[in-house]
N, C-alpha and C positions, 0 to 999 in steps of 0.2 A: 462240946457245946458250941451252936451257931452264937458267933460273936458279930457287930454290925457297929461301930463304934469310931467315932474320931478320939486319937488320941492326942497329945499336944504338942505333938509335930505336926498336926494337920493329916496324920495320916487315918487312913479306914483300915482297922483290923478287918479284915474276914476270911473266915476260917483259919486262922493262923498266918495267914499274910498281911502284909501290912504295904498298902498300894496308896500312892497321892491320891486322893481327892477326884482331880477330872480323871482319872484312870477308872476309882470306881466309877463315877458318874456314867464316864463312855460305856462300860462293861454291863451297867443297868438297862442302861438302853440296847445295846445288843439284845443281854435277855430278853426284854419286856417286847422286843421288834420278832427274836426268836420264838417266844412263845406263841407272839400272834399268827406268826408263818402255820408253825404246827397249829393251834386250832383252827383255823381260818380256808388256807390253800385250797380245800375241795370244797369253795363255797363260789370258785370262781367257771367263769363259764369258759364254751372253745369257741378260740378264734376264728375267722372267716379262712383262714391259708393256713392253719395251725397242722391240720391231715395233710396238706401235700410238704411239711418241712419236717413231719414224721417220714414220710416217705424216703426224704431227700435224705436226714437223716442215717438212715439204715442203708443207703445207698453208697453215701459217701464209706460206710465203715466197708461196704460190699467192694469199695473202691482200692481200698488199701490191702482190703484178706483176700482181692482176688490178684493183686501185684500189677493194678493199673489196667485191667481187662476187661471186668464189668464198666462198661459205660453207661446202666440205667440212670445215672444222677446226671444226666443232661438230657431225660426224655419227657423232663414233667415243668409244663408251663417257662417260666423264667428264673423259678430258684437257684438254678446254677450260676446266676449271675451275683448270688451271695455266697460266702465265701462256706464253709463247711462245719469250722471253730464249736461252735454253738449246739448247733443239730447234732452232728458227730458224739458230742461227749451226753449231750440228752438221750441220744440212741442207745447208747453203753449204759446209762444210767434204767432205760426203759426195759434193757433185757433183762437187768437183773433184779430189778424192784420188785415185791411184790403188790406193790399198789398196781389200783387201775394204771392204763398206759400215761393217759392226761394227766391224771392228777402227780404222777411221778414228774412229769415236763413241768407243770405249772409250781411244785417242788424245787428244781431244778431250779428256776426261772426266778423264785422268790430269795432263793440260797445267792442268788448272781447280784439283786436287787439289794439284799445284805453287804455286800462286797463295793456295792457303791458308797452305802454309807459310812463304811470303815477308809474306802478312800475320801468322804469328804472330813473324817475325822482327821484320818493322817496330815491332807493339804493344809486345813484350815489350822492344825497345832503347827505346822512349818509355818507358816505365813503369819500367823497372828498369835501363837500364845495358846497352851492346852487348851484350856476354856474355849479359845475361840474351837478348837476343835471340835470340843463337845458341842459348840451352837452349831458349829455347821452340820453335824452329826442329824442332831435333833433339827431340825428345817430341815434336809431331805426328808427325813422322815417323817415329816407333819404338812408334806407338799406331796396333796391330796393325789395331783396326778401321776407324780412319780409312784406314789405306794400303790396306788391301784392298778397300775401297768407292771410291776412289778411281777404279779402274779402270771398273766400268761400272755404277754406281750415277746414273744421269742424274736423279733425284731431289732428292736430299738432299746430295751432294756440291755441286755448283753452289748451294744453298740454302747450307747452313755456310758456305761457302768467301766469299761476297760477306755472311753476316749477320758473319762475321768481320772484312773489308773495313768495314761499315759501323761496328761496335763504336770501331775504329779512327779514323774519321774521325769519328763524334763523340766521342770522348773527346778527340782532336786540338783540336775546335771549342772544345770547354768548356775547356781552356787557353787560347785565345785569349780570351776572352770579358773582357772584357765590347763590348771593339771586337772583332767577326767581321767578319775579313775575306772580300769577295765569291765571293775562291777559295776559302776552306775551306766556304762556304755553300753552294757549285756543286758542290764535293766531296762532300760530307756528303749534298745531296739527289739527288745519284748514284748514291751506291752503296746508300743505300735504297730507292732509286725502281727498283733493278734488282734488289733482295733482295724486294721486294713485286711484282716482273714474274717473279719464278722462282715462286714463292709466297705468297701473300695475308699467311699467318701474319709476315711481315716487319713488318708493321704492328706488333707488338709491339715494335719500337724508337724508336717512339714513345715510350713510359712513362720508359726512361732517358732522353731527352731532352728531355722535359718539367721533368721531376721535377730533374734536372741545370742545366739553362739556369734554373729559376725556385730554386733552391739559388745558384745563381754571380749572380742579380738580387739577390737578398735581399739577400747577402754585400757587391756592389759600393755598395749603394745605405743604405745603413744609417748612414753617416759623413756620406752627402750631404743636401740642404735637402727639404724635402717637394716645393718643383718640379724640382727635378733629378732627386729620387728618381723622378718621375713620368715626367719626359720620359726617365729612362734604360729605364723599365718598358716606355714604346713604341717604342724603339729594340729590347730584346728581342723583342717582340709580334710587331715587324716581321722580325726575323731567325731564326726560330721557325715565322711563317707562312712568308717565303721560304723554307724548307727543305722545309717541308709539300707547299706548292703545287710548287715542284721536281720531289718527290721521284712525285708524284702522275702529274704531266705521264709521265715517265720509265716508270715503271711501265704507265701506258695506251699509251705506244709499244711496247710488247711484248707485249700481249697482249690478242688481236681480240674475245674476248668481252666484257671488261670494255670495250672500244671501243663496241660496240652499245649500252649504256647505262652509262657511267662512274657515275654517283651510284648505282646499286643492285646491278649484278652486282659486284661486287668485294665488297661488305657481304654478299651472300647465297653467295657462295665462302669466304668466312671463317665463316659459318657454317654452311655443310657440313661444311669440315673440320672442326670443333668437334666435331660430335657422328658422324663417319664413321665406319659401323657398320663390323665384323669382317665379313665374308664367310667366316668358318671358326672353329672352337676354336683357341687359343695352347696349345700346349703348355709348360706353364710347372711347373715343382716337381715331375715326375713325372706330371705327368697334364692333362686337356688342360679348359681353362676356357675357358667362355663368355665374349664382352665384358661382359658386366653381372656377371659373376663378379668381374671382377681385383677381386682386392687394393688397398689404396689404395697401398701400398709396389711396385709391380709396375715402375713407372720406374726409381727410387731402387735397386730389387734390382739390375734390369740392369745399371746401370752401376757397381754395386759387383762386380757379377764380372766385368767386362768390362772394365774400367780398365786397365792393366797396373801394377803394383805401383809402381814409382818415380814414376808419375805421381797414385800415391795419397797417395804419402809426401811428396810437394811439396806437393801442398792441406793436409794436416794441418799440415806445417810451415806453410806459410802462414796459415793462420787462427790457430796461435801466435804469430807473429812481430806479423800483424793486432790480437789482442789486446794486445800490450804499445804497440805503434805506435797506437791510433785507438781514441777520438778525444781522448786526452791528449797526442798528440805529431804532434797531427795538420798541424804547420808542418815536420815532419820528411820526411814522406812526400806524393805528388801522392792526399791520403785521396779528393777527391771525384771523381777521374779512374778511379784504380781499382775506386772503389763502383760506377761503371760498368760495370765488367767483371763484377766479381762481378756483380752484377744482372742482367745480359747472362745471367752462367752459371749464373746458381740460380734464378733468375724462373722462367724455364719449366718446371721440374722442379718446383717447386712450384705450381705453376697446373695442372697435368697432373694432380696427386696433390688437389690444391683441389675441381677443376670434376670431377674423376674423366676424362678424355675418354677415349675409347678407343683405346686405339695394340696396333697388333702386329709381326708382323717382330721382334719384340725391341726393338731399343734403338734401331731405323731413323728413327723418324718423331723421337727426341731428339739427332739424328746430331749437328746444329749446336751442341750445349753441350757439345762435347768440346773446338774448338781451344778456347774461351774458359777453357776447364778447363786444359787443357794449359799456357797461357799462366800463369795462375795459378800452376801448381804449379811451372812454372820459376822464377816470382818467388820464389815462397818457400820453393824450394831455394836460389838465390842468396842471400835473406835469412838465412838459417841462415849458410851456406857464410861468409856477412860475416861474422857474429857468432860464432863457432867459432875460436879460434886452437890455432897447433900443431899438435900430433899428434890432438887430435881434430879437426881438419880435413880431416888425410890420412887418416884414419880413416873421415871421415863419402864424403869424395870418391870412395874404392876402394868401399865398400858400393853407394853409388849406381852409380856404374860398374857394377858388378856386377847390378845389377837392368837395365840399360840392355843389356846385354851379355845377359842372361838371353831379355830380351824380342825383341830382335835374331835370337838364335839360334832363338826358338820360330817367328819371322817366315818362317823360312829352311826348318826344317822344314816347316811348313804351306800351304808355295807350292802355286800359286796360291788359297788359299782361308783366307786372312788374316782376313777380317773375319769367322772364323766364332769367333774366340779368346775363351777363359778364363781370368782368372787364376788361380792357384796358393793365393791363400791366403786367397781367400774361395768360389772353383768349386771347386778343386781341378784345377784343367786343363782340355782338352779331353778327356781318356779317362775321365776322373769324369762332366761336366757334361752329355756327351750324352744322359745317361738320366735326363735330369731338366729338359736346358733344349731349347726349336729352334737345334739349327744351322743347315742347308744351306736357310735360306729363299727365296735370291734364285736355286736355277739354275743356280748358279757352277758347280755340279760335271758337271753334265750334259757338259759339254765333256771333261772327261776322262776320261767314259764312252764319246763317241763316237771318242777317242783309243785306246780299248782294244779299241774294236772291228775302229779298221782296225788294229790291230798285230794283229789275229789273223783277220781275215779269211778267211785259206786257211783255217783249222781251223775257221770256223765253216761255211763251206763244203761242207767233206767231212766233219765230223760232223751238221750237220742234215741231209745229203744233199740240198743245195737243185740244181735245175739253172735257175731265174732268178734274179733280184738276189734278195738280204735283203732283207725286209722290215721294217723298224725302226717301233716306235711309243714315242712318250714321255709322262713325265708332264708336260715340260713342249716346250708345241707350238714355242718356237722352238728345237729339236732341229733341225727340217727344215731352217735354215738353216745349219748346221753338219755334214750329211750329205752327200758325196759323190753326187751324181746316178747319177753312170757304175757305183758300186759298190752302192748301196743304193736303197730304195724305202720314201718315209716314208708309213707310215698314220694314220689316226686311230684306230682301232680296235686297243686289244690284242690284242682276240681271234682278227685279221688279221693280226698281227705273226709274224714268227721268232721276235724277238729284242724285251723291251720294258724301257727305260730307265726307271727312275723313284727317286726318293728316299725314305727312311725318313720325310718330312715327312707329317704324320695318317695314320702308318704303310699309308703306300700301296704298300710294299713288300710288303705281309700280301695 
């Protein structure tokens, strides 16, 4: 018999296990996140480049079972300039699935999108306290635009999700420190060596790890003799390069172009994406800017209307609680483990706004400094939530709830098209925000345009007076895979079309 019960150890029986509390808690939301994967996943639409990293995909595997011969994965646009990681294990997954090909990726991609939140679970119980793990848990997953990129964002999801992974294991490391052990070395140049095989920009974790492991040298070595100090310096040197060289190895197993020459294509893909021009105007503030226009605030906006509100109000709490805690009470709190995180989650946003780079999509190409945000702002709800007694505790806990609950509900209206979300009290919403920011940049919606076409198909039928198929064209061309054959006929040409799909995106609607 299903048993569900605290007993008075605080623990939850179930099914004959007997697990603490945030374990079930964490475990529930797994489920309840698992379930939504599976009913949900094929409600999501294809991406704009989503068919040519199928391609790449199936190339990279053509890369390795032809023993380095086949070179078609550097014959399509610029995807080789992404590492292989991702595509490669989707392709394996696409041969043998018997789902459609998409919906098996966008599967894939949701399963990847799980795996973040298990990392924000993990960091967040290191750093603050199971609980907190479970808040951070729960805030990825009710931060609208992570969950709805989730699905078929094969970019920037898999990117976030293992630069989260990696945040975690070194911050893990630098605890252990000053003696690393081999596992956590083998761990750490893992999941960077597979953060820099998704995308080069992974290299950038580097700088918390330098900067960290030679902060935990200083620190260990300052009591000791000037040759101890010395020989403990090359004990780091060495456990610093092991990680390096690891992480290095790892990263060139994945990805065939930096294979053809390791010392220079990986440096010259990190600086493409540095300076990657726009291909179009952003539509930003009402009107549509050039790359060399933005703003230097054009990151920092985004994610101020894009945040959802409870995860705004944890970072703010958090950088109060930060203030009073660090670095006058800095034996109180794990100060140089979390410097990490923060640094993890505000480096790049300022280095974006520093170097000016050009990003568009909105807030896509800074997707990865949300779990690291998310996490934060759990801590320092928790950190409040500790320091709060009474009635303003129950006080501060229903408010929050109430933003959680808020964000939840807009998640719910807005299926499937989640990551197109605005806050309320810096956007004013979604029905303010669209006349002034891009929504629908990825495609998503296309899908439930071809969903309204076959719910009305007879009528379009017998009002166009057609006697062969519809002919359908779209703005965006992987339409055609989402088009019924037997019922429709995809052109390229609108001017060919019956019927032509496209989005208000550089109002191509007009």
């Amino acid at each position: 018999m299903l048993k569900f019960h605290l007993d008075r150890q605080l623990r939850i029986n179930f099914l004959g296990y007997k697990i603490p509390p945030w374990q079930g808690c964490f475990t529930l939301l797994v489920l309840v996140y698992g379930i939504l994967v599976l009913m949900t996943f094929t409600h999501y639409g294809i991406t704009p480049d989503e068919d040519s990293h199928v391609d790449y995909g199936f190339h990279v595997l053509n890369w390795y079972t032809s023993l380095f011969k086949d070179r078609a994965a550097f014959s399509r646009a610029n995807v080789w300039l992404y590492g292989g990681w991702y595509d490669g294990l989707a392709a394996i997954a696409w041969k043998i699935s018997p789902l459609f090909g998409f919906h098996t990726r966008h599967l894939c991609n949701a399963a990847v999108g799980l795996l973040g939140v298990v990392a924000a679970y993990k960091l967040g119980g290191y750093l603050g306290g199971p609980w907190t793990g479970c808040l951070a848990a729960l805030f990825l997953m009710l931060t609208p635009r992570y969950y709805g990129h989730a699905f078929n964002n094969h970019k920037d999801i898999p990117f976030a999700v293992t630069y989260l992974w990696s945040l975690y294991f070194l911050i893990r490391s630098v605890g252990h420190l000053p003696s690393l052990p081999r596992s956590w070395i083998g761990k750490t140049a893992v999941a960077i060596g597979i953060t820099m095989g998704i995308r080069i920009g992974g290299v950038i974790l580097w700088i918390p790890l330098l900067v960290s492991f030679i902060i935990k040298y200083v620190q260990a070595g300052l009591l000791k003799s000037r040759r101890a100090f010395l020989d403990l310096g090359a004990s780091f040197a060495i456990q610093t390069l092991s990680i390096f060289l690891g992480a290095y190895v790892v990263m060139l197993a994945f990805w065939p172009w930096a294979q053809i020459n390791p010392l220079v294509h990986p440096w010259k893909a990190l600086r493409v994406f540095s300076g990657f021009p726009t291909v179009s105007p952003v539509f930003f503030e009402g009107r549509f800017v050039e790359a060399s226009e933005f703003p230097w605030y054009y990151a920092p906006k985004w994610l101020l209307i894009t945040l959802p509100e409870f995860l705004m109000i944890g970072l703010v709490l958090g950088a109060i609680a930060a203030w009073w805690t660090w670095p006058w009470k800095a034996s109180s709190v794990p100060a140089l483990e979390r410097g990490v995180l923060v640094f993890g989650a505000v480096f790049p946003i300022c280095y974006v706004v520093i170097a000016q780079t050009p990003l568009y999509d909105g807030i896509r190409h800074l997707l990865f400094v949300v779990p690291p945000l998310a996490v934060l702002s759990a801590i320092g709800t928790c950190d409040c939530v500790g320091r709060l007694k009474g009635l303003r505790r129950y006080t501060f806990v229903l408010l929050s709830g109430g933003f959680l609950l808020q964000a939840l509900w807009e998640m719910v209206l807005m299926h499937p098209n989640q990551y197109v979300y605005f806050n309320h009290l810096f956007a004013g919403g979604i029905g303010k925000a669209w006349t002034r920011y891009e929504t629908d940049y990825w495609d998503n919606s296309y899908k439930q345009g071809v969903r309204w076409i076959d719910d009305h198909y007879a009528d379009l039928i017998r009002n166009l007076g057609l006697t062969s198929l519809p002919r359908i064209a779209s703005g965006a061309s992987s339409t055609r895979f989402l088009l019924d054959p037997r019922g429709f006929e995809y052109v390229e040409n609108p001017f060919q079309a019956d019927l032509y799909l496209i989005t208000t995106r550089l109002e191509g609607h007009t």
